[in-house]
Structures are given as structure tokens and as C-alpha cells.
N, C-alpha and C positions, 0 to 999 in steps of 0.2 A: 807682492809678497815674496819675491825671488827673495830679495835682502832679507826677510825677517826669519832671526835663526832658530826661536824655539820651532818643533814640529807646528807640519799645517797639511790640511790637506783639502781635497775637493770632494764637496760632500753634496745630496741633495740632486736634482733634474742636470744639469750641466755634469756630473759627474756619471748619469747614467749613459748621457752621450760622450763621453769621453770611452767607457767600457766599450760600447757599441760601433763608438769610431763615427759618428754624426748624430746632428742634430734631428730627435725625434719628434722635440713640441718645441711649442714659445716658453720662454721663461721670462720669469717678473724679473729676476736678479740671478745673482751668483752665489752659492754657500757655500763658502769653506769651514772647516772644521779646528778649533785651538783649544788646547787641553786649560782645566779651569786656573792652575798652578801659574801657565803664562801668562793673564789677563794685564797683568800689570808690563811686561813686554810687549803687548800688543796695541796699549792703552800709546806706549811712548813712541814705539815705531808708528802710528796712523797722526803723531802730531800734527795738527794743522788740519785736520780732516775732522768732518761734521760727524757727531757718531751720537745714537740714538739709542740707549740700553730699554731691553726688556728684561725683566728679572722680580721673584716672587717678593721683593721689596716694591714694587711699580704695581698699583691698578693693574687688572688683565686686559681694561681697555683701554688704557694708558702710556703714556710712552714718555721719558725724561732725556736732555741732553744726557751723554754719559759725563763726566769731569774725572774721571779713572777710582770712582769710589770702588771697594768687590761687590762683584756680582753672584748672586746667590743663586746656585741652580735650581731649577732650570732658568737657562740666561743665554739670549743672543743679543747681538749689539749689530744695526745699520749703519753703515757705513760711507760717506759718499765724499769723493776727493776734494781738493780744494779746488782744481778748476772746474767742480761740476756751478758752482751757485757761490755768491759773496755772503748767502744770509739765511738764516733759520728758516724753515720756511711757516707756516702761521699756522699748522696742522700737522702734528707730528703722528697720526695714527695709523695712514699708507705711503710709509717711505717708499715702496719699490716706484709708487705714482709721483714720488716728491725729487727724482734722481737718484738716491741711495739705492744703486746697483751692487752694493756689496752684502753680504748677510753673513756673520762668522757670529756659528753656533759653538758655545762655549761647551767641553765634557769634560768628563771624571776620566782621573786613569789612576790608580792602586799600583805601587813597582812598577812591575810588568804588565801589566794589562789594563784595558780597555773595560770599564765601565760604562754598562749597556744598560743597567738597571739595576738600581742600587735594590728597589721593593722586592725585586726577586733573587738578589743575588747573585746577575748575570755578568760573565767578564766574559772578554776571551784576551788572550796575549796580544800586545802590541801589535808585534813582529805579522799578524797574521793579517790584519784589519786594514793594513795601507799596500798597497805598490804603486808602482808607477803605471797608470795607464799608458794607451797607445800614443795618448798626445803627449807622452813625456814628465804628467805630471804627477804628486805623490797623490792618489786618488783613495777613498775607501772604499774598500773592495765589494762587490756587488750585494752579498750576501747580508752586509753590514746594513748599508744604504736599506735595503729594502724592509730589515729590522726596524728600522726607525720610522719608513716612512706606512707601517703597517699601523705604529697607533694612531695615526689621525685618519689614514682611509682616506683622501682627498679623492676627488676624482683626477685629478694629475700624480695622483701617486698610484691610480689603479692603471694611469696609461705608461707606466713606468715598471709599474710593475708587469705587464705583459711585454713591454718590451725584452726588459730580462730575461724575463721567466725560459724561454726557449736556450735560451746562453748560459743556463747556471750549468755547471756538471753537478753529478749526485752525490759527489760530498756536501758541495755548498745548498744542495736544495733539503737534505738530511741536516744541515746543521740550524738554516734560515723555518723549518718546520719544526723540529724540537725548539726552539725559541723563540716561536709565536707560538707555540702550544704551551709555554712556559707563561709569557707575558700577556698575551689575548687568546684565552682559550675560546675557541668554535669561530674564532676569524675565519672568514672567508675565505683566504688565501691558502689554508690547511690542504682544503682538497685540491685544487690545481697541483699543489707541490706536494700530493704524495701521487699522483698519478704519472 
């Protein structure tokens, strides 16, 4: 992704290790992050590469080659290089088990800002949401990450999230609790992060 010029960034469990400076768990793949506006630079830079879209046009338990149709959020696309496989594989439902080590979760961004939830009208500014982590890369910043991975609750996002949790400073644990108390009110993670 070095080459590919719209923004990108590293989102999801490898991104909390990146904050942290190592690796905390196993991960299925890798998620980077690309705004919905570039989908069609993304579609052209991964030419040659096997790509899997999921998107509110696809079954939820379903999965389609992509061919660069748009993808309608919420929408991520699997990824997997040309030298991982010559051929589709004959079940497209657990790419990270099929080789597709790649995951780039499609978002919203408005101007300036980052589109976090369109239902509650949550943005914050661009400028605020990426830096470069300690590995060098444009990463999303903790507080982000943990936004996102508050609506599903996985259990690899509860070990992610205690990883953090100790590392936020109280801006970011003030801004990451007004906005699960905005988007999942009585989440779990309210009290940790007002203590």
C-alpha cells in the first residue's frame, strides 16, 4: 500500500499493536482503513489481486468477487495478492482461512472530517484520527479504533481493548466515553473509562 496515494491507514488488532509497540494476540488478517470516495483507486491499484466485497448489496452471509462495482456502506473488501493462490477458492465465506490476509474497511468522510456514525451524527476531524504510529505507519489513533471496535464486542476486541485502556490519556478516554455513551449507551466499557 506504500504506492497507493489516496489516504489509508491501519485500522483494527495490528493497529493496536502498532500503538503498543508489539504484538498482543494472533490475528486472522490485517485491516487497513480507505475512505468510500477512493474505492475506485483502490479497486485499480490491487489489479490482479483476488478481492472479495462485502457490502449491504451482498447476502450478510454472503460474499461476491468484487469486479470495482460501488460499494455501499457499510462495506469491506478481502483481499489476497496474486502470489498467494492462481484460483478462487470454492467458499468464499472465511477468507482470512482462504489466504485473504488483507481486510480494507471502507468509511465516510464529510470535508474535513471523519464519519464515525452517520445514525448519530458523529464526526471528528480528519487531522485528529490518524498519525503515524511507532512503526512508522499512518495508523488510527487509539481512541478511534476502540470506537469502532465497541459495536460488536468480540471477544478480541475486549483483549484490545484492555490492552489500551491503560495507554489512553484523559482526553482520549473523555472523548472515546462521550461516544459510546452517544452510540451504545450502557456498554460496558462506560465504566472502565470513567474510572
Amino acid at each position: 500500500m506504500s504506492t497507493f496515494r489516496p489516504d489509508w491507514s491501519l485500522c483494527g488488532g495490528w493497529a493496536v499493536d502498532a500503538w503498543l509497540g508489539r504484538q498482543t494476540r494472533d490475528h486472522a488478517d490485517i485491516d487497513i482503513t480507505v475512505f468510500e470516495d477512493d474505492q475506485r483507486a483502490l479497486f485499480d491499484h490491487l489489479a490482479g489481486w483476488q478481492l472479495i466485497a462485502h457490502d449491504t448489496q451482498v447476502d450478510a452471509d454472503a460474499a461476491e468477487p468484487w469486479d470495482g462495482r460501488p460499494l455501499t456502506l457499510p462495506a469491506h473488501v478481502h483481499a489476497r495478492s496474486p502470489e498467494s493462490a492462481d484460483t478462487m477458492p470454492g467458499r468464499l465465506d472465511v477468507p482470512s482461512k482462504q489466504g485473504f490476509g488483507l481486510e480494507i474497511v471502507l468509511n465516510r468522510r464529510a470535508g474535513d472530517d471523519w464519519v464515525l456514525s452517520r445514525k448519530r451524527d458523529l464526526t471528528v476531524p480528519l487531522r485528529r484520527c490518524v498519525e503515524q504510529s511507532p512503526w512508522g505507519l499512518p495508523t488510527v489513533v487509539p481512541e478511534v479504533i476502540l470506537f469502532y471496535k465497541a459495536r460488536d464486542h468480540r471477544p478480541h476486541d475486549e483483549l484490545d481493548f484492555l490492552a489500551l485502556l491503560p495507554h489512553l490519556a484523559e482526553g482520549q478516554r473523555r472523548w472515546l466515553r462521550e461516544a459510546i455513551s452517544l452510540a451504545h449507551p450502557g456498554h460496558p466499557w462506560l465504566a472502565p473509562l470513567s474510572s
